[in-house]
N, C-alpha and C positions, 0 to 999 in steps of 0.2 A: 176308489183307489186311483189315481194320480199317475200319470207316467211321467217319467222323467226325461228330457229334455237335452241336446237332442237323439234322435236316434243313433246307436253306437253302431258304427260298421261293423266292429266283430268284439263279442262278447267271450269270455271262456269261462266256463264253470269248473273250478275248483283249481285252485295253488297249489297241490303237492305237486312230484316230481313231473307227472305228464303235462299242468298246466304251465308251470312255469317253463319247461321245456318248449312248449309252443307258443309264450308267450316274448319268451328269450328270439325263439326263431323269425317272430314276426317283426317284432323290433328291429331284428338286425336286416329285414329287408324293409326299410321305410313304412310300416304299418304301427297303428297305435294300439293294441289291442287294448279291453276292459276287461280286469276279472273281478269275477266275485267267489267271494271265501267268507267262511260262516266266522273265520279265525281275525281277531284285529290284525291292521298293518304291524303295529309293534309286538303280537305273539309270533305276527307270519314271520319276522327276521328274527328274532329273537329263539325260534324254534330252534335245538340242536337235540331233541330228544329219538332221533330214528341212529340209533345206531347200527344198524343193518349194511352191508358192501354188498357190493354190486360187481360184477366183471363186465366191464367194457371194449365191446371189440374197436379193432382198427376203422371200421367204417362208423362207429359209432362217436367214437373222440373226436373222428374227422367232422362229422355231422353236426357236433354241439361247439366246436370251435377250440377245444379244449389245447392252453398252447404247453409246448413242448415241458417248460419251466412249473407250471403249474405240476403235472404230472409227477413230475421229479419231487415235489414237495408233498402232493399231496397223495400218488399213488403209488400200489406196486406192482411192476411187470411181471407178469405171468411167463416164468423162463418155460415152462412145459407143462401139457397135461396130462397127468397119470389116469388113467381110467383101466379098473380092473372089475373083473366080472365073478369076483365072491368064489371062484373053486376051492382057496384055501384058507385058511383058518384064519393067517391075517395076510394085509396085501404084502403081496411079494414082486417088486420090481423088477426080474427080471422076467416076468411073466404078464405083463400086463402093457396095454399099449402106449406107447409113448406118442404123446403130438407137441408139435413145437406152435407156440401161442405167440401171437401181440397184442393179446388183449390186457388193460389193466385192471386191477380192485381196487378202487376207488370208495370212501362211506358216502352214503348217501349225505350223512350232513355238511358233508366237504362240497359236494354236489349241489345240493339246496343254497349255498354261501356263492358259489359260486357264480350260479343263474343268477342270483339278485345283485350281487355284485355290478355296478355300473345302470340295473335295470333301471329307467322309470316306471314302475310299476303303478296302474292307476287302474283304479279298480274301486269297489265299492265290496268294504269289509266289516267285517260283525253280523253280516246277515247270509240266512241260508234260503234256496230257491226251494219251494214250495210247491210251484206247480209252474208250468209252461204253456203255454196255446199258439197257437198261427191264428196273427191279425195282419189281412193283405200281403204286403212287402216286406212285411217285417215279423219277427218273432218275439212275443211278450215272456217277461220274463216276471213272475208276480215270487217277492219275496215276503219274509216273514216282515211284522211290524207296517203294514197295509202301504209294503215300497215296489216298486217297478220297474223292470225296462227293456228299453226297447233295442232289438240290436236288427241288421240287414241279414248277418251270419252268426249262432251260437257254435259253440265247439262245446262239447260236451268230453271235460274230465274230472267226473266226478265219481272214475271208481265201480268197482263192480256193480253197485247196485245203485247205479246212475238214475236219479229221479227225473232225468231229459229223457232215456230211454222209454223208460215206464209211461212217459206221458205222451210219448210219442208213438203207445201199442208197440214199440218193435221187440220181435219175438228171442227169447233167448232159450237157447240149447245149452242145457247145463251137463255136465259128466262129472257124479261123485264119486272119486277113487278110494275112497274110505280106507283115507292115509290122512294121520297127522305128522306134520312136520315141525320139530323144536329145530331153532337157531340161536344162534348166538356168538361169543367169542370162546375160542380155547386154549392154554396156554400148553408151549413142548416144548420136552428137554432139547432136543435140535433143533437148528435151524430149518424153514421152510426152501431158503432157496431160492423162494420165487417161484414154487411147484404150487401145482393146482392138483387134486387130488380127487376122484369119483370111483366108490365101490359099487357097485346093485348087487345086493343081498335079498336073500329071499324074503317077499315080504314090502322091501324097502331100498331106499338107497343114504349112502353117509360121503357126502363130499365138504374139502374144505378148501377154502380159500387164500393166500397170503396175506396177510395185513401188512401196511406199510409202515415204516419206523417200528417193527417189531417182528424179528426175526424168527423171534418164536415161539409168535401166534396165528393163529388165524380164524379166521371166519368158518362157520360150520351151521351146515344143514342135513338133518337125521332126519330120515323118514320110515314112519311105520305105521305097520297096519291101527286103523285108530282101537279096534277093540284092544288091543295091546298096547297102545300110545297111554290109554286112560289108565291103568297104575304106572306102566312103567315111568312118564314122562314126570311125574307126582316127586320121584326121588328125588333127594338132596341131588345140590351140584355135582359136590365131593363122588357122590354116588354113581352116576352118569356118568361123567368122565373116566370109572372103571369100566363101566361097559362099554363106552364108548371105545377103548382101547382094546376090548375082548373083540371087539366086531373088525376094529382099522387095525391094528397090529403094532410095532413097534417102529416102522420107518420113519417117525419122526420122536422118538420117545417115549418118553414118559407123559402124557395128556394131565392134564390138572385143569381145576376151578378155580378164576381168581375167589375172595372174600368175596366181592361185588357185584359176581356176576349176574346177569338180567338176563335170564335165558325167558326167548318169546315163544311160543306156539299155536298154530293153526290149521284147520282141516285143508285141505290142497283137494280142489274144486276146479275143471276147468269149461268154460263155454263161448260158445262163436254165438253169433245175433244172424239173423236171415239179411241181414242189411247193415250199413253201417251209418246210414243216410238218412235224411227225412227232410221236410220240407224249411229250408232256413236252417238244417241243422247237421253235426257230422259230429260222430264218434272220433274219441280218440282213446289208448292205449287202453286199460282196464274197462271201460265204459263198450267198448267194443269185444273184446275179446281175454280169456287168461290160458296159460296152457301150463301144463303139469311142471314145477321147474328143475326137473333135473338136468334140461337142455340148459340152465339157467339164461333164456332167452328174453324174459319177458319184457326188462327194459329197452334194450336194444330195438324190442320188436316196435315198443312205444317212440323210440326217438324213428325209426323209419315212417311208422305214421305220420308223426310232424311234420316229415321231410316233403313227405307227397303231396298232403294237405296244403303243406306252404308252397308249392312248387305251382300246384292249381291255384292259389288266391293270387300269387305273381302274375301269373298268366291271365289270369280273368281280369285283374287291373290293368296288365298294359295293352288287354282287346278293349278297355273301355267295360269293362261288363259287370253285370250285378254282382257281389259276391253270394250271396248267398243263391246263384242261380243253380237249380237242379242238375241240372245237364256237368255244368263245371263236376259240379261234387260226386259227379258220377263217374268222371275220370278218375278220382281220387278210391272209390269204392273200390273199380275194377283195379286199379295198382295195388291196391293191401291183402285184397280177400286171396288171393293165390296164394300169395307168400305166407299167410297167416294160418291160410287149411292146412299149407305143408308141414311148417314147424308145430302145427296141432295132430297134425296124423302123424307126426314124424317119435314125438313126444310120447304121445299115448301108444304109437307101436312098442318103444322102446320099454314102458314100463309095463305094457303087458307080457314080453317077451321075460325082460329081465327079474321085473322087480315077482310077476304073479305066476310065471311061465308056468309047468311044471321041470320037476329036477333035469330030466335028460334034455328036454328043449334049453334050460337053463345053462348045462354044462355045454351043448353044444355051441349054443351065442356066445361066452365067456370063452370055449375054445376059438371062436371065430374072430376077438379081440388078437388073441395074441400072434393070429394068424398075418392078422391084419398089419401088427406091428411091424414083419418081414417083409410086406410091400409095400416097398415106394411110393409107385404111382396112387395107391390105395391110400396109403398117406395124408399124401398130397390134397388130394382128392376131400376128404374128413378135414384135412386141417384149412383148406380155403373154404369150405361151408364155417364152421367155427367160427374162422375169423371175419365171418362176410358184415 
């Protein structure tokens, strides 16, 4: 096998939203990074098949450079967050607590266009990594079709089930919530507003999203128990969208299926690693960690990764120093793993209380919602964690 020539200073394994996101960041601090994607250069631009949104807080837009104009075109502001705690039959606004938001939802394909917009992206595409090793100063990269390479620093986003982790022994702590979750888009008689929407319902939770240029749609994430997900999730659109409406209520209408619609689903699985690190190597977003999403945190948590990761490679360049040196990437560890156990403990509290509690613990955290909505400071307080 052949290595390739010469050694990359910093490789990143995989193009979806975490690698590009870290490969957008390095760029824009004088770094050339290389990735590699199993995907050709002309599928990877040519990709518009995630239709999926995402909410983007104010630290996170700030973080990806995202300018004002863009936003306006491609996003919608989140005027407020409804979050109610399932006492009644459907959600009732004046019972549920109100937080005021800056964060946007934005689709992910708007996203993906965006990062590559202006990139040079240079990378080696069509092939997928196969296996990894530490040789000396550098970390071997052995791909499929007997190809190679060699980088100082890998960044590993490749996704939950990161074949850099695995080769690197690092241990992963999985938690099965034995919840499946269907998503997709939903179309209402009213308007959204610009309102963000979250029930926990026993069992589950049902939150939707605004979509932009479409007043009255949005994005939607149903979660239930999977022994239950497996007929229920089976129904027609048309079908769904009644229940759907039996569970949310009528605050926004009448719910409908478009003809078209794609509804996607998946088990909701989350887990931390003992480490984010290894030798020449560092975890980023999914490859590192995933946590339950009814904080819908997970991207956000991925772009603060980047942030840190790139903060330490700035640094290690302007001491003169290896990148791929341990010590560095250890500063980078200790910055994420705090904030990452919190919104992991913070998450998993919340759906055991909510989604598994039993009924009185249930009513009483639901009563504790609306309580909450009365104070201020309390407020306050929830709605700058949110938007952090």
């Amino acid at each position: 096998m052949q290595h390739s020539d010469p050694v990359r200073e910093i490789v990143i394994v995989g193009a979806g939203l975490a690698g590009l996101i870290q490969a957008h960041a390095l760029a824009a601090k004088g770094f050339s990074p290389h990735v590699v994607d199993p995907r050709s250069a002309t599928a990877l631009r040519q990709s518009n098949a995630d239709t999926r949104a995402t909410a983007l807080t104010p630290r996170s837009i700030e973080l990806l450079g995202l300018p004002d104009a863009w936003l306006q075109t491609h996003g919608q502001r989140i005027s407020e967050m409804v979050v109610d705690g399932g006492l009644t039959t459907g959600l009732d606004p004046a019972k549920a607590l109100h937080l005021d938001s800056g964060a946007w939802v934005v689709f992910n394909r708007d996203l993906v266009a965006f990062l590559l917009d202006g990139l040079d992206l240079q990378g080696t595409f069509g092939h997928a990594v196969v296996q990894s090793s530490r040789a000396g100063a550098h970390r071997v990269l052995h791909l499929d079709q007997q190809k190679s390479l060699r980088a100082s620093l890998v960044i590993a986003a490749d996704g939950k089930n990161s074949q850099l982790r695995r080769d690197e022994d690092i241990q992963r702590h999985e938690r099965d919530f034995r919840q499946t979750a269907l998503t997709g888009r939903i179309e209402h008689s009213q308007p959204h507003h610009g309102r963000a929407f979250q029930r926990f319902l026993p069992g589950g939770t049902l939150a939707f999203l605004p979509l932009a240029g479409a007043e009255q749609a949005s994005s939607f994430i149903w979660v239930e128990p999977s022994a239950k997900a497996k007929g229920l999730f089976t129904l027609s659109a048309d079908c769904l969208a009644g229940r759907m409406q039996a569970r949310f209520g009528d605050t926004l209408g009448t719910l409908s299926a478009r003809a078209d619609s794609d509804w996607g689903q998946f088990p909701l699985r989350a887990h931390h690693c003992n480490t984010i690190i290894g030798e020449r190597l560092a975890l980023i977003g999914e490859a590192a960690h995933s946590m339950h999403p009814l904080a819908g945190q997970g991207l956000n948590m991925t772009i603060k990764d980047v942030d840190a990761l790139t903060a330490v490679l700035v640094d290690q360049r302007r001491h003169g120093l290896d990148l791929g040196d341990l010590q560095g990437l250890t500063v980078y560890q200790r910055d994420r793993r705090a904030e990452t156990a919190r919104f992991t403990a913070l998450t998993t509290g919340l759906h055991e209380v909510l989604d598994r509690g039993p009924a009185p613990v249930r009513a009483l955290a639901a009563t504790g919602l609306q309580l909450i909505d009365r104070l201020g400071p309390v407020k306050a307080l929830l709605r700058g964690e949110a938007n952090r």
